[in-house]
TIRO-604626 format. One record per residue (C-alpha): residue number from 1; residue in three letters; chain; x, y, z. Coordinates in nm, 4 decimals. Layout:
  bavex  mifi  fimar         X         Y         Z
    NUM   ALA      A         X         Y         Z
...
END
This chain:
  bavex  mifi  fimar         X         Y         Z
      1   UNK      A    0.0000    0.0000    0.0000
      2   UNK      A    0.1798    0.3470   -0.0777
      3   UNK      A    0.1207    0.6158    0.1541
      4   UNK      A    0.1465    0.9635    0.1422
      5   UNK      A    0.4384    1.1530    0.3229
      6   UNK      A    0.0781    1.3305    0.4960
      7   UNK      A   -0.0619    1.0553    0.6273
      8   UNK      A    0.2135    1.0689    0.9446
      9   UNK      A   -0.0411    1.3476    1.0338
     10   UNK      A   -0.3722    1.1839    1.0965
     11   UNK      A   -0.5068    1.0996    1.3995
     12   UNK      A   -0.4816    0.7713    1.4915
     13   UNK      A   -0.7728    0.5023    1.5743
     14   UNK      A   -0.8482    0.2026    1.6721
     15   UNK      A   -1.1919    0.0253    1.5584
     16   UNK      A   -1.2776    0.3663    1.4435
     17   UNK      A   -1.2646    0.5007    1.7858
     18   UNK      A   -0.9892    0.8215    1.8285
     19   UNK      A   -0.6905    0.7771    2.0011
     20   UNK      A   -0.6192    1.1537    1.9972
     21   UNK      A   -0.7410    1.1429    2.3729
     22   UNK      A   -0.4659    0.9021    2.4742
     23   UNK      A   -0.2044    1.0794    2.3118
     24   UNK      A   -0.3022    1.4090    2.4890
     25   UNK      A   -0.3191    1.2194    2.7975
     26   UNK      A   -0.0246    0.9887    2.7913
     27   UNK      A    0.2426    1.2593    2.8868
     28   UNK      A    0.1352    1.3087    3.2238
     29   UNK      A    0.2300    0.9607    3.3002
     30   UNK      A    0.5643    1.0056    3.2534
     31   UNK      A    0.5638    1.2949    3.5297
     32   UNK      A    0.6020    1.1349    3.9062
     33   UNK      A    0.3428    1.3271    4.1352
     34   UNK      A    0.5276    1.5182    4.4451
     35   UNK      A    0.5822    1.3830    4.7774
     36   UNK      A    0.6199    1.5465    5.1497
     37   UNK      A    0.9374    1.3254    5.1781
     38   UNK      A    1.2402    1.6316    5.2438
     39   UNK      A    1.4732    1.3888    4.9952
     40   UNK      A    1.3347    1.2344    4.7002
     41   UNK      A    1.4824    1.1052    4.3940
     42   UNK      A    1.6738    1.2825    4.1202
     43   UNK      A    1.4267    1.2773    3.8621
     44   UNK      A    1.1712    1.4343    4.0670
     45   UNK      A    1.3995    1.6589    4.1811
     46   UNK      A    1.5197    1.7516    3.8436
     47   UNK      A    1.1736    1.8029    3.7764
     48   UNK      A    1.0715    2.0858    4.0406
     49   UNK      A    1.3678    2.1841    3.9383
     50   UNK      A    1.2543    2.2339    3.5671
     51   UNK      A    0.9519    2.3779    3.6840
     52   UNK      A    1.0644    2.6416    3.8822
     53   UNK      A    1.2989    2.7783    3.6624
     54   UNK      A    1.0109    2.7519    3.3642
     55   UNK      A    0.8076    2.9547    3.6526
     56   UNK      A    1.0461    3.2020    3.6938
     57   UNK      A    1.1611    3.2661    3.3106
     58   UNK      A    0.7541    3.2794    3.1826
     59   UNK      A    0.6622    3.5315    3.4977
     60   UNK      A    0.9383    3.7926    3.3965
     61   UNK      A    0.8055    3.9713    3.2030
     62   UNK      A    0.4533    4.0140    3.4101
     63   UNK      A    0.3730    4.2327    3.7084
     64   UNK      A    0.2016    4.0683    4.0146
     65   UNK      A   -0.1427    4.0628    3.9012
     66   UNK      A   -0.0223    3.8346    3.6298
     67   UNK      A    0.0939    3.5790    3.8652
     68   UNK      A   -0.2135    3.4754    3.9191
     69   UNK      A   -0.1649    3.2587    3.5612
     70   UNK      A    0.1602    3.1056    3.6556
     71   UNK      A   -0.0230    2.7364    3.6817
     72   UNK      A   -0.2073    2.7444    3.3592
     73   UNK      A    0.1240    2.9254    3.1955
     74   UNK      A    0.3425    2.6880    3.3591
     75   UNK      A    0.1199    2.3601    3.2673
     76   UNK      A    0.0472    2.4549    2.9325
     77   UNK      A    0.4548    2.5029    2.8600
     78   UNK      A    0.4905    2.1426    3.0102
     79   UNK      A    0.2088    1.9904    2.8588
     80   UNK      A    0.2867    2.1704    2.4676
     81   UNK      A    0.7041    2.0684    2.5258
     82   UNK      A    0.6518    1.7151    2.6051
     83   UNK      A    0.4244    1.6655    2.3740
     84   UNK      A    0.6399    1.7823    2.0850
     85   UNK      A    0.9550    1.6091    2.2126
     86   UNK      A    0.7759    1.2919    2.2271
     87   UNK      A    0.5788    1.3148    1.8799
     88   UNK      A    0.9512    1.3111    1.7808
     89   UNK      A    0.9817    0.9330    1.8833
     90   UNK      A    0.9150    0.6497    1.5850
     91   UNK      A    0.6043    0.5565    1.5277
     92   UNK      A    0.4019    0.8000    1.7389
     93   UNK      A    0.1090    1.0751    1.6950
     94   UNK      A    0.1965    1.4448    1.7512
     95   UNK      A   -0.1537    1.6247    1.8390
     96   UNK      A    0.0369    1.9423    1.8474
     97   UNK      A    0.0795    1.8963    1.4398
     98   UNK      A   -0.3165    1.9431    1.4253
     99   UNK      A   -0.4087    2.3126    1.3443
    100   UNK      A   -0.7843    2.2337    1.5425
    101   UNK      A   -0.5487    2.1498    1.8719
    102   UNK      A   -0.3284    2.4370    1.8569
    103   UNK      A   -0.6310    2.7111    1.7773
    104   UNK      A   -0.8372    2.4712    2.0851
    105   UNK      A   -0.5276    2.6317    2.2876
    106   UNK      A   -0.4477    2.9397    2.1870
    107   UNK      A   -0.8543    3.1236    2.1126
    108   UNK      A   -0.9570    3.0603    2.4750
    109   UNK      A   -0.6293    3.1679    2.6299
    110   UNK      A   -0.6039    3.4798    2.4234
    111   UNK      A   -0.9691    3.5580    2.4634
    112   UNK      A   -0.9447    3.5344    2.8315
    113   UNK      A   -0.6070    3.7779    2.8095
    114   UNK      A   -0.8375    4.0022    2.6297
    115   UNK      A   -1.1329    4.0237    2.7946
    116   UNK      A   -0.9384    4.0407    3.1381
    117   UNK      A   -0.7834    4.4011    3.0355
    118   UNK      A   -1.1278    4.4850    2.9170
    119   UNK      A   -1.2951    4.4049    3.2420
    120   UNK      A   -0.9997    4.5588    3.4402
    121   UNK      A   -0.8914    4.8348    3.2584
    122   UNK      A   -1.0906    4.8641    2.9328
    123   UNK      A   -0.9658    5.2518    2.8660
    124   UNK      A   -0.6294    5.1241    2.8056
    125   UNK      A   -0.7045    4.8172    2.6541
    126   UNK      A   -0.8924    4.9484    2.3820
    127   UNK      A   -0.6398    5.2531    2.3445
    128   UNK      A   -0.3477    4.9774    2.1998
    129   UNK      A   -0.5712    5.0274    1.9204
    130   UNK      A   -0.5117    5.4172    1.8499
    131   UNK      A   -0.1442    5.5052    1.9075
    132   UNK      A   -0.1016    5.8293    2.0255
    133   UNK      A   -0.0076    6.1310    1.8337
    134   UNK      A   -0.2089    5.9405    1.5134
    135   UNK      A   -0.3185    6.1984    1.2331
    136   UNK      A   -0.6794    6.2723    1.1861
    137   UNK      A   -0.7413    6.1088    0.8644
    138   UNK      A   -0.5075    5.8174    0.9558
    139   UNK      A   -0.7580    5.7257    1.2479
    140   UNK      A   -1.0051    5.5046    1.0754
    141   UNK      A   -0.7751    5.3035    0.8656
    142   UNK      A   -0.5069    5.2417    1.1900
    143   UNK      A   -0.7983    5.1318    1.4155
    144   UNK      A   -0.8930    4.8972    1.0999
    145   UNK      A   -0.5472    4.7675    1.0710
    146   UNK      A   -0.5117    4.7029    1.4425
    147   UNK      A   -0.8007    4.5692    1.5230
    148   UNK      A   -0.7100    4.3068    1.2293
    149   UNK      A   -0.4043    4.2409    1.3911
    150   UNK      A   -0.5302    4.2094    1.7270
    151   UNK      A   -0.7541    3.9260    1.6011
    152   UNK      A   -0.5186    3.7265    1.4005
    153   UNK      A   -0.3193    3.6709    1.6685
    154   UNK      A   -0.5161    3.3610    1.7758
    155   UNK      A   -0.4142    3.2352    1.4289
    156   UNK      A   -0.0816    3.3242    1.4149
    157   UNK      A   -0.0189    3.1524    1.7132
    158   UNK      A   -0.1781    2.8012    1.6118
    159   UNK      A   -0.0118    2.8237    1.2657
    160   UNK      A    0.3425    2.9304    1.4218
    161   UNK      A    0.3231    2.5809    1.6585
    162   UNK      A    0.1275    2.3971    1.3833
    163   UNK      A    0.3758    2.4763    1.0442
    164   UNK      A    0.6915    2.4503    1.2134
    165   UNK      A    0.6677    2.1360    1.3774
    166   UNK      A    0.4371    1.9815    1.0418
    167   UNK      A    0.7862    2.0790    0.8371
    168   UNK      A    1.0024    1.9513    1.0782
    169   UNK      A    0.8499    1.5972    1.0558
    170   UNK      A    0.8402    1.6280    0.6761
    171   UNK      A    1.2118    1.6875    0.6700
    172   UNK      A    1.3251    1.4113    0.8631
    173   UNK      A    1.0459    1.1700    0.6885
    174   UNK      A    1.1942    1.2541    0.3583
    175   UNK      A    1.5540    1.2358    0.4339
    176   UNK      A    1.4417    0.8955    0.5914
    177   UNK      A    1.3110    0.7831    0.3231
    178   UNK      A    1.5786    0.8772    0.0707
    179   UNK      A    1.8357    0.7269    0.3026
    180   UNK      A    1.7065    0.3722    0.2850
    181   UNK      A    1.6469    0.4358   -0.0906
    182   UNK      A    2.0184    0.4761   -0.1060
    183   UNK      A    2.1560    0.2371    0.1334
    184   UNK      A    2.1315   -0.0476   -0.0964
    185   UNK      A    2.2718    0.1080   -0.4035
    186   UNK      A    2.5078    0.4395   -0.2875
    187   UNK      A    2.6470    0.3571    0.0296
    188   UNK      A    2.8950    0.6579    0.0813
    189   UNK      A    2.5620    0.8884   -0.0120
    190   UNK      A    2.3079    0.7517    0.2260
    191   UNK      A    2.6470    0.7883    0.4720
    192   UNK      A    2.6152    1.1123    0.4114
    193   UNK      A    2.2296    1.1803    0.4123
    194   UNK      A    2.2337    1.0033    0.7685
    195   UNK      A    2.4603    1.2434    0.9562
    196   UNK      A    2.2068    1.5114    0.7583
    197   UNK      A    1.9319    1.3180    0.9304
    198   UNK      A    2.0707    1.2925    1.3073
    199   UNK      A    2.1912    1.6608    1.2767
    200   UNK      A    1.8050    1.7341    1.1396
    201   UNK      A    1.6508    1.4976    1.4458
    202   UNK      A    1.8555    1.7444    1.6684
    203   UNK      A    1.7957    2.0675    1.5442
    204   UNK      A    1.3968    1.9424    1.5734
    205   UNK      A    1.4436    1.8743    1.9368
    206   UNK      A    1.5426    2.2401    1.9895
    207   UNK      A    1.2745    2.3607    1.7811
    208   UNK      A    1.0074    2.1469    1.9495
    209   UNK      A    1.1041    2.3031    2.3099
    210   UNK      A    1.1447    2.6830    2.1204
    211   UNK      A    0.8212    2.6266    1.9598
    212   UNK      A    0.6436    2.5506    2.2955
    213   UNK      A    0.8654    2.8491    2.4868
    214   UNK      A    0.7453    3.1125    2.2329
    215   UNK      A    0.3333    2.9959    2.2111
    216   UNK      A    0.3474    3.0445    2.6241
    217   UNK      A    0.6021    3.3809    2.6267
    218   UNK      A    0.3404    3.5290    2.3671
    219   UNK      A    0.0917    3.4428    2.5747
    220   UNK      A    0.2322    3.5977    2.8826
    221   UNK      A    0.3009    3.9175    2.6510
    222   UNK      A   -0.0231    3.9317    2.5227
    223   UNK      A   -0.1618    3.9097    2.8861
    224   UNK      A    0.1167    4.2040    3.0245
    225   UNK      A   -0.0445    4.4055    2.7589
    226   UNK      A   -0.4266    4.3342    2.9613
    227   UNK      A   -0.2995    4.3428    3.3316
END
């Protein structure tokens, strides 16, 4: 049966029943829940650890009222990076490759940034959409033009997560795929196309944890902007 390089990308099933939900859920196996014990093992400690300096580096660039979102911040961050990391592993689903996921995650989250600056402060919230000192006749057409912008963001954030990770896999499948095509018949060349491959598999590590980084810093931006 041939199959398309696209068909990596479609949610799995068994008995025509989605497995989607398992995939979503599976990560938070892999995390050990916290103990009272003063000692505990390295790899819990290595992950509060990772979590607090996650904490620390998304709640920079907010004021106190914005630490109230350091939990949903910090989970989303853990949940989006190891779910990319381990969509890198053969022969598994990444959800995050799904445009419907990604916009699931980023509409809500950037509606509730917006509608907490207008509830709070709704003068300045709706004056990022007139800078100041704007020409008369320029008013209309800048309020258009940000208003646009404010919201595509949404959009831009679900295709950021959803293209670059989607072209990542692509890469490596077709590098895969010419290296076996090549092992039989140019040795030295699929030699070559291999180290290409490994050096591609790591460069998509570090953009699967950028990728999740820069959907939750925007995030935290877009809600400094509101608070």
């Amino acid at each position: 049966m041939n199959l398309s390089f696209f068909d990596q990308f479609m949610s799995p099933s068994l008995l025509g029943i989605p497995l989607i939900l398992i995939s979503l859920l599976f990560p938070m196996l892999l995390f050990p829940s916290p103990n009272s014990r003063w000692i505990s093992n390295r790899y819990l400690t290595l992950q509060l650890w990772f979590l607090h300096f996650t904490t620390k580096q998304l709640l920079t660039p907010l004021n106190k009222k914005g630490h109230k979102w350091a939990l949903i911040l910090t989970s989303l961050m853990i949940f989006l990076l190891t779910i990319n990391l381990l969509g890198l592993l053969p022969y598994t689903f990444t959800p995050t490759t799904q445009l419907s996921m990604n916009m699931a995650l980023a509409f809500p989250l950037w509606l509730a940034t917006l509608l907490t600056g207008l509830r709070n402060q709704p003068t300045a919230s709706l004056g990022h959409l007139l800078p100041e000192g704007t020409p008369t006749p320029l008013i209309p057409a800048l309020i258009l033009i940000e208003t646009t912008s404010l919201l595509i963001r949404p959009l831009a954030l679900g295709v950021r997560l959803t293209a670059n990770l989607t072209a990542g896999h692509l890469l490596i499948q077709l590098i895969s795929t010419a290296t076996t095509a090549l092992l039989p018949i140019m040795p030295a060349v699929s030699f070559l196309t291999i180290t290409i491959l490994l050096l591609l598999t790591i460069l998509e590590v570090a953009v699967a944890m950028i990728q999740a980084y820069v959907f939750v810093l925007l995030l935290s931006l877009y809600l400094q902007e509101n608070i």
